[in-house]
Backbone as ProteinMPNN parsed JSONL, in Angstrom:
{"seq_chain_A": "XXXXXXXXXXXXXXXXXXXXXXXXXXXXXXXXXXXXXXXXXXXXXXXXXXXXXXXXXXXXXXXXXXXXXXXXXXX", "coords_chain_A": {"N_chain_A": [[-132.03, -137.202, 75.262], [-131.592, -139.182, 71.853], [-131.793, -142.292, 70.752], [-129.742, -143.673, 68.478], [-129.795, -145.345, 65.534], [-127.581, -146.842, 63.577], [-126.171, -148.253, 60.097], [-123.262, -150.32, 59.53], [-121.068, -150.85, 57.46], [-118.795, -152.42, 55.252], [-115.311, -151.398, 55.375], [-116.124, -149.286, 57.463], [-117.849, -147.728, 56.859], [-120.654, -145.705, 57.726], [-124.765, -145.708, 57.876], [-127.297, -143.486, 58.525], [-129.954, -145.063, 60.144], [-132.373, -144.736, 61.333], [-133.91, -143.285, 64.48], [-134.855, -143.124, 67.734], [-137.011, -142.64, 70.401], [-137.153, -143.71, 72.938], [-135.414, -146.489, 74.378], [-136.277, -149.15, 74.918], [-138.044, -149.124, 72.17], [-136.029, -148.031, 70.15], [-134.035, -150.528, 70.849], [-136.078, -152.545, 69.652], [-136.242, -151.438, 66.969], [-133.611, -152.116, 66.282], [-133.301, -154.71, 66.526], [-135.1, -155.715, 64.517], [-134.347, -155.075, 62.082], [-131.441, -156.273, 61.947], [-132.183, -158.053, 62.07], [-133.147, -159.023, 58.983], [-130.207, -158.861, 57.53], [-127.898, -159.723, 55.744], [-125.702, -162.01, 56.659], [-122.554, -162.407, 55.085], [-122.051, -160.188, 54.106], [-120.789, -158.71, 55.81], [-121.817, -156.524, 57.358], [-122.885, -154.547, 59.99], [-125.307, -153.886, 62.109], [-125.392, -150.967, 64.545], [-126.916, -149.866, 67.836], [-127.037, -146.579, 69.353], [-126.506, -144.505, 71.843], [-126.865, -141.17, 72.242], [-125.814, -136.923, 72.248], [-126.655, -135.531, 69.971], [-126.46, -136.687, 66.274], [-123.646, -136.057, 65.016], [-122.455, -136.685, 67.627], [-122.921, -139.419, 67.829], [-121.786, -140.543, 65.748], [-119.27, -139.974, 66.106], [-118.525, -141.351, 68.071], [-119.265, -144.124, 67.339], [-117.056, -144.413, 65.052], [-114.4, -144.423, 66.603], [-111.924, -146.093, 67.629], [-112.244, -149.253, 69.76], [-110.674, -149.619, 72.801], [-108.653, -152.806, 74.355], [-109.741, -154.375, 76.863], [-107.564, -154.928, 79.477], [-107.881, -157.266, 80.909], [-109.034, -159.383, 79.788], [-106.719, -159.48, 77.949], [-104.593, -161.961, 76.069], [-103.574, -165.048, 76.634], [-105.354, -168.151, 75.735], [-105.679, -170.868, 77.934]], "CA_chain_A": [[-131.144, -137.632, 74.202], [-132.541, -140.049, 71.21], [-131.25, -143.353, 70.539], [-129.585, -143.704, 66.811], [-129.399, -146.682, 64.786], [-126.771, -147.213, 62.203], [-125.582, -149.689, 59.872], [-121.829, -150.017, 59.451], [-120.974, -151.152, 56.191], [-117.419, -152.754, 55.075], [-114.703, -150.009, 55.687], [-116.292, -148.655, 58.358], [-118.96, -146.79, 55.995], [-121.471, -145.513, 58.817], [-125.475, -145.182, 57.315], [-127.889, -143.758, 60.185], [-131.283, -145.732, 59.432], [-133.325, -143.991, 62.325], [-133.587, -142.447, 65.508], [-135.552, -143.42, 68.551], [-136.762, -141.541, 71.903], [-136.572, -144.577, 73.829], [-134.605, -147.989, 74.814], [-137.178, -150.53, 73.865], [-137.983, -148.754, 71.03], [-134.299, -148.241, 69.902], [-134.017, -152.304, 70.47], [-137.1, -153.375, 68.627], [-136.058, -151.234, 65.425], [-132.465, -152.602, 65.395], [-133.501, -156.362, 66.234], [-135.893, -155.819, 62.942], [-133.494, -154.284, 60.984], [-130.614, -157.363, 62.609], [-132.882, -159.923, 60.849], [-132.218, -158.339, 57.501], [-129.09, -158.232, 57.836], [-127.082, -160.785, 54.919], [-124.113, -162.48, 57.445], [-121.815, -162.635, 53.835], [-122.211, -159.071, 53.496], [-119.782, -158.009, 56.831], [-122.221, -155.213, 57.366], [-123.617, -154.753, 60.827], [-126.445, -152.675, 63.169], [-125.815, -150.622, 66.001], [-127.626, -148.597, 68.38], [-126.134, -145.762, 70.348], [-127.278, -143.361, 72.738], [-125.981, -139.662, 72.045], [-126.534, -135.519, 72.006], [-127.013, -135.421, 68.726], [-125.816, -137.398, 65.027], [-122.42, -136.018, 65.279], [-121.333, -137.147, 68.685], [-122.764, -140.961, 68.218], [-121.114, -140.914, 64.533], [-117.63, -139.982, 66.281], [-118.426, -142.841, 69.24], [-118.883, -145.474, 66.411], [-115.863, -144.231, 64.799], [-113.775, -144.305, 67.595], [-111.706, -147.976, 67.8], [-112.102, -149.727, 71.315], [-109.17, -150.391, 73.537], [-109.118, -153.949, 74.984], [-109.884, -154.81, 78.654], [-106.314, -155.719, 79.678], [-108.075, -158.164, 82.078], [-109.113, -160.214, 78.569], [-106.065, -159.945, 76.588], [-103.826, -163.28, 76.551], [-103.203, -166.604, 75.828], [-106.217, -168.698, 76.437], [-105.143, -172.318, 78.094]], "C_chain_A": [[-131.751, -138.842, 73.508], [-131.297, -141.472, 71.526], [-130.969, -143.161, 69.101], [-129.104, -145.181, 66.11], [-128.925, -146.624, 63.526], [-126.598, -148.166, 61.628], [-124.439, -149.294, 59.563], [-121.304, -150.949, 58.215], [-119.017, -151.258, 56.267], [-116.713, -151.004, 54.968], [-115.456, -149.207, 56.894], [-117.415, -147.092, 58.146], [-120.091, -146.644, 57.3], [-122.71, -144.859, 57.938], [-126.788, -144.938, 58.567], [-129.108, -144.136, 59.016], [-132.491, -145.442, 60.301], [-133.004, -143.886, 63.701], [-135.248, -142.722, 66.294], [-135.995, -142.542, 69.634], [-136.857, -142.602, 73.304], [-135.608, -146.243, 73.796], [-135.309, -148.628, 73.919], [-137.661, -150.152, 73.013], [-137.119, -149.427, 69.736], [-133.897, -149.883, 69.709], [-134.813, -153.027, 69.562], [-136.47, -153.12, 67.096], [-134.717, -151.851, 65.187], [-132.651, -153.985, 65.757], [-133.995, -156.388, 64.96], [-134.641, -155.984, 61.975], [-131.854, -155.581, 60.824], [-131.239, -158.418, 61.37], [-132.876, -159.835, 59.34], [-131.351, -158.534, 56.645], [-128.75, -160.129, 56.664], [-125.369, -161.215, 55.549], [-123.129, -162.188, 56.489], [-121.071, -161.346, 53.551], [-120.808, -158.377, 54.459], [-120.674, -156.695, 57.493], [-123.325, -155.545, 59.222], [-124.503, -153.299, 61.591], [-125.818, -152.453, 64.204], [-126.639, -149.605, 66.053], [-126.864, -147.551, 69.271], [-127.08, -144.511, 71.53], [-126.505, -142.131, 72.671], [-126.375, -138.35, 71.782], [-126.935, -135.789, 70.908], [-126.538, -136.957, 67.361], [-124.436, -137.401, 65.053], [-121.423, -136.82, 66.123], [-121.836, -138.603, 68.756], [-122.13, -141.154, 66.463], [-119.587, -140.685, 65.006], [-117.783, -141.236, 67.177], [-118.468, -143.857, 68.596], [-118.027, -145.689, 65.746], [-114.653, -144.797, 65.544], [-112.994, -146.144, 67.688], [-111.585, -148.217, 69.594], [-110.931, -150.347, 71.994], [-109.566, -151.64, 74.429], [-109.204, -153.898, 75.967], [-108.508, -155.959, 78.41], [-106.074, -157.116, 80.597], [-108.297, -159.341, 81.087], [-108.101, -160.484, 77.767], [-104.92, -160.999, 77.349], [-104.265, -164.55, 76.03], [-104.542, -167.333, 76.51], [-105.788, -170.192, 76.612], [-106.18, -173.307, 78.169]], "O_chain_A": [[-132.397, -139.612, 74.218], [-130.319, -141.527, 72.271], [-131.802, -142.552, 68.43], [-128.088, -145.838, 66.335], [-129.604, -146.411, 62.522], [-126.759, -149.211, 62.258], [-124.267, -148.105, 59.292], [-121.276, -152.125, 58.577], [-118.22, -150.593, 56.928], [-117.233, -149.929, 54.669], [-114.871, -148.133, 57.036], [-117.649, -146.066, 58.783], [-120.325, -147.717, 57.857], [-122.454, -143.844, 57.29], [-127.189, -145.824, 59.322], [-129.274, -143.836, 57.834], [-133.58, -145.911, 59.973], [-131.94, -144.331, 64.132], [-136.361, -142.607, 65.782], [-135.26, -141.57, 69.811], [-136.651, -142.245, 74.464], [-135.376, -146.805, 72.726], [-135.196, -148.742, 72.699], [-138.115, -151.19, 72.531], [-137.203, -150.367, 68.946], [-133.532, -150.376, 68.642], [-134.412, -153.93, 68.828], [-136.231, -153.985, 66.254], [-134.478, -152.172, 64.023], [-131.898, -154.651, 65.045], [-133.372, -157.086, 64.16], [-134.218, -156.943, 61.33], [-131.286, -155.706, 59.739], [-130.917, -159.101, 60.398], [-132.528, -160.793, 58.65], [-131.433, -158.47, 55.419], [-129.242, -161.241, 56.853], [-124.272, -160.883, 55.099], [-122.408, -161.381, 57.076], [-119.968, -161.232, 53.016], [-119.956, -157.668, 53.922], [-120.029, -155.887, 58.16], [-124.14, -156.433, 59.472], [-124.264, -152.092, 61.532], [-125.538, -153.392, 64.95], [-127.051, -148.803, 65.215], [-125.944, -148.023, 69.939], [-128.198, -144.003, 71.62], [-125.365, -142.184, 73.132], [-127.355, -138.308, 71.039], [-127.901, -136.551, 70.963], [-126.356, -138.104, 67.769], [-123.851, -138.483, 65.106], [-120.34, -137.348, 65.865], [-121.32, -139.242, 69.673], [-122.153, -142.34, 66.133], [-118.698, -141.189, 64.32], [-117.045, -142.182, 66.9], [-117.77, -144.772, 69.033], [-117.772, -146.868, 65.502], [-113.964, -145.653, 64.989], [-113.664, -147.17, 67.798], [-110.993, -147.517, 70.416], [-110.388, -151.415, 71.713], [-110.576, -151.619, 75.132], [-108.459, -152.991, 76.336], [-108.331, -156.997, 77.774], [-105.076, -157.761, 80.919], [-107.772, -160.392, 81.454], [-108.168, -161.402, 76.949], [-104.496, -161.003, 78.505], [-105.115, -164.889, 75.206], [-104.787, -167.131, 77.7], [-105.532, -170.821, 75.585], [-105.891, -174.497, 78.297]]}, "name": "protein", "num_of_chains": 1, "seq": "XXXXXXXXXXXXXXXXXXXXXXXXXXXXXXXXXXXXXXXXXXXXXXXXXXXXXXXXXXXXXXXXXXXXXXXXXXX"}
């Protein structure tokens, strides 16, 4: 299975920007691609690991449920 690197663009716009066959690969091209990157803009890199395009474009989709061990009042 490759590695895929997206950028995620305001709204949740998903653009894949390449595709890896390993880890440190996969890391080098989205650190590059990280440094790029205009903070202002909201727009960020990931990498994913997945069968195909499809199933890491639904996993970046997907919203994350919190770790109920994190949520709360911090004192």
């Amino acid at each position: 299975m490759p590695y895929y690197i997206y950028r995620i663009g305001p709204l949740g716009i998903l653009t894949k920007l390449d595709e890896a066959d390993g880890f440190k690969e996969a890391r080098a091209l989205a650190n590059d691609l990280r440094k790029t990157l205009d903070p202002k803009t909201g727009t960020r890199i990931k990498m994913i690991f997945a069968d195909n395009e499809l199933a890491a474009e639904d996993t970046l989709l997907q919203p994350r449920e919190l770790d109920p061990s994190l949520a709360g009042d911090d004192y």
